[in-house]
N, C-alpha and C positions, 0 to 999 in steps of 0.2 A: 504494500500500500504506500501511496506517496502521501503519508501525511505525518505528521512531524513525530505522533504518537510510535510510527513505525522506526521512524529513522533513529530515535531516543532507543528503541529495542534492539535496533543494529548496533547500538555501540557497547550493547555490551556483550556481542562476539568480536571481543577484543583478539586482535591480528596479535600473532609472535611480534614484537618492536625489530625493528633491521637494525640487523648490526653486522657487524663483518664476521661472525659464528652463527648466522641465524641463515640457513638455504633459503634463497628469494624465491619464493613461488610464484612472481609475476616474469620471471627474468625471461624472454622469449615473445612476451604477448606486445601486440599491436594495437594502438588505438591511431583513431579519428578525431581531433580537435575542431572543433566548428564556431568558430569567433569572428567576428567584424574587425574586433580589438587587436593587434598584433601585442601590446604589453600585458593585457589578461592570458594571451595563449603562452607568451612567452612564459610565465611566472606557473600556468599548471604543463606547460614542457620542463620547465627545470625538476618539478617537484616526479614527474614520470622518469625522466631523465637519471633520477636519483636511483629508482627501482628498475630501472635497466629495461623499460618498456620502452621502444619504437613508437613512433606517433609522422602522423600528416597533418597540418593543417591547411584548412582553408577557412574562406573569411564569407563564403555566399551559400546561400541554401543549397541553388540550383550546383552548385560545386561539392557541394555534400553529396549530393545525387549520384555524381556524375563518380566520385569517388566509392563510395559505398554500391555503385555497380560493378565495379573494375575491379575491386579488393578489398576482401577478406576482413576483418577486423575482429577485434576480441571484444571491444567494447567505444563507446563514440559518445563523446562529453558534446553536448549542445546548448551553445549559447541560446538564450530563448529572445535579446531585442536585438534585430538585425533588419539592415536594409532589405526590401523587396521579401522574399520570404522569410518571416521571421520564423524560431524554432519548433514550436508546435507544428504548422505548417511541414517544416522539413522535415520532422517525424512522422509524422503522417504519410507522408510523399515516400519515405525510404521503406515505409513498412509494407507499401502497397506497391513496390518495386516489380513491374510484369518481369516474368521470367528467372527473378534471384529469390529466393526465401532469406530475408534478413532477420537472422533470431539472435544476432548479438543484440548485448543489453546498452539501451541507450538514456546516458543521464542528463538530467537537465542540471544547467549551470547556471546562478542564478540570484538576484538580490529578491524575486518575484516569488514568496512562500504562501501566500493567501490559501487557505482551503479550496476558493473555488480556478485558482488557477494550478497548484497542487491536481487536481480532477481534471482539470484541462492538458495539463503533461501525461497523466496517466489514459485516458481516453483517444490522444494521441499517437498510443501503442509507446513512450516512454517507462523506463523501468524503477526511477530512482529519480531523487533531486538531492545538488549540493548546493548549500550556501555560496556565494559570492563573498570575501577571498576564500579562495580553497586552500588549504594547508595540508601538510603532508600527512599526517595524522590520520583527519578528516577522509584523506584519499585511500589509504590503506587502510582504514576499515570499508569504504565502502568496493575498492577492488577485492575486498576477502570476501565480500557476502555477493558480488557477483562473475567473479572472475579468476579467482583462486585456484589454481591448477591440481594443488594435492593438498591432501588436511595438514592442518597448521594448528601447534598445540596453544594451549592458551598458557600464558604465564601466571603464577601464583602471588605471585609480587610485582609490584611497580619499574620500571629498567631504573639503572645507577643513571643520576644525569651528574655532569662535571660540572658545577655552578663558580667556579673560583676560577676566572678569569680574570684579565685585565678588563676594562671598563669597556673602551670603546670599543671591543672585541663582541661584546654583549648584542650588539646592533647591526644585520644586514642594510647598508647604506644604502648597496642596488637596491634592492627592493624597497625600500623606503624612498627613493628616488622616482621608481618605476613608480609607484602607487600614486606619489602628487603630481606624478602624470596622467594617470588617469582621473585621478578625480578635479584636475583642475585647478590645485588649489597649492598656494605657498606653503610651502617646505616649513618656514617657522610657524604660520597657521596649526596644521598642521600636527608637529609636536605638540603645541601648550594647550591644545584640544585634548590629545590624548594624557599628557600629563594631568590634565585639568579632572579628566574622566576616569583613569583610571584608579587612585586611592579608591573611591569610592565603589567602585566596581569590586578590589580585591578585599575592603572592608566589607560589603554585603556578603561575597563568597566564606573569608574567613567564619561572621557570624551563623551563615545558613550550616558551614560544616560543623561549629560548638554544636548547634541544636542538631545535628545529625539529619538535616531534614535535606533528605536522596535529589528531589525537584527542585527545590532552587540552585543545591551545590551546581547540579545539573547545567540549569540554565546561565545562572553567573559566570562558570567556567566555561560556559559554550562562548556569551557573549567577551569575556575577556579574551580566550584566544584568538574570536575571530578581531578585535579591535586591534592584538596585537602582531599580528603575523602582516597587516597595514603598514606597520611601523617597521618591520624588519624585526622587531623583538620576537628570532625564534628561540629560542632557548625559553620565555615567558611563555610562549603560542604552545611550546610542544607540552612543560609542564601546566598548565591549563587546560590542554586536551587530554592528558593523563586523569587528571580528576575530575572530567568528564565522563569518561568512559568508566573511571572508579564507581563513581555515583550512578551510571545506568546499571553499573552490576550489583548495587548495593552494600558497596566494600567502602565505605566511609570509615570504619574503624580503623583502616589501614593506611586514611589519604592522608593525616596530620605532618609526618615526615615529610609528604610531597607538596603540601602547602605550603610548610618552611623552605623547602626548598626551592618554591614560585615565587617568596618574598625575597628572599635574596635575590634570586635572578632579576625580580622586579627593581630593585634596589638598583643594582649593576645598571637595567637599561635608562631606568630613570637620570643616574650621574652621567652617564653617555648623552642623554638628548640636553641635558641640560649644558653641559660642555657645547654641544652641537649648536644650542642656540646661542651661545656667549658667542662661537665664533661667526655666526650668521647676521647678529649685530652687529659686528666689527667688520662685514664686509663693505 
């Protein structure tokens, strides 16, 4: 079901975390990227890129078509507001393809979560929807629950993350870069939004996880990683996505060490943007 109740369900088949001991079970698979955007496809190419999937893009419906007749794919991310055919449309269009049965699973990509356009992706013959930024995380659960090649164990514990870094280490710039590109908007803007936003974001999370209450940890931590993986803060994004998926499985007894360890990281990116905009003033 594409509605948000199911997707909360999907994460807690939590994927094996990648790491350089963990057999990739996407390594081989082929996707289709369908964006207008060149810096949105580039930013979920890196994150494919990472897991050793191949990918094509293209930027037009009718170009989806024309791909998805010619080859093969494991799975096909669709941008859903595009010129002339937007994605619904080119869902539709690829599933009633004369001549090819296309039964890979096609996700919608997307800031557009409304129940009744959620029904509009699914009726579309789409399989799935992801938030608009997509993070890594995010992607590797939803490649497990459609595209996973062989079973993958689930881990009992949280992964080790390294939080003690140098400061300005803490911050991917490209992507922080990339993103006030697309949204249009100055770099110092920007940061002191998200500084502005965030305490209170990891203050709501923190209190929702005292009272152990599964549905907010839930949500807070959905909302903080997607605000921060915008920013370049992956190290914040990934731990945030960690105790999200904690919280769909109902393992909160276990999430307090990973919280401490999302405040420091927070810490880290916080002195980094803030260094960032001292030197942004001085330009």
């Amino acid at each position: 079901m594409l509605q948000e109740q199911g997707m909360a369900r999907r994460a807690q088949e939590v994927p094996q975390w990648s790491d350089g001991d963990t057999p990739n079970p996407f390594r081989g698979a082929r996707a289709l990227i369908v964006d207008d955007m060149p810096v949105m496809a580039k930013i979920l190419g890196k994150a494919l890129e990472q897991l050793e999937i191949r990918f094509d893009h293209v930027m037009r419906g009718k170009d989806a078509l024309e791909a998805a007749t010619h080859s093969d794919y494991d799975v096909i991310f669709m941008d859903i507001m595009m010129p002339g055919m937007d994605g619904v449309e080119t869902a539709r269009a690829i599933r009633q393809l004369q001549g090819k049965d296309v039964r890979c699973p096609i996700i919608a990509v997307t800031t557009k979560v409304e129940p009744q356009q959620l029904s509009a992706y699914r009726d579309a013959g789409m399989n799935d929807c992801m938030r608009k930024p997509v993070d890594r995380v995010s992607l590797e659960v939803m490649l497990h629950h459609h595209v996973a090649y062989r079973p993958v164990s689930v881990p009992n514990t949280p992964p080790d993350y390294d939080v003690l870094t140098d400061d300005l280490e803490s911050v991917n710039w490209d992507t922080l870069r990339e993103y006030s590109t697309v949204l249009k908007s100055g770099l110092k803007g920007l940061i002191q939004d998200y500084l502005t936003a965030a305490p209170q974001l990891l203050e709501e999370l923190g209190t929702s996880l005292d009272a152990r209450d599964s549905e907010r940890v839930h949500t807070y931590a959905a909302q903080f990683k997607s605000a921060s993986v915008v920013f370049g803060a992956e190290k914040v994004s990934h731990l945030a996505a960690g105790l999200e998926i904690m919280a769909g499985k109902g393992l909160l007894e276990e999430a307090d060490p990973l919280f401490f360890d999302l405040q420091m990281a927070y810490e880290q990116t916080k002195i980094a943007l803030q260094k960032k905009l001292i030197i942004l003033a001085n330009l």
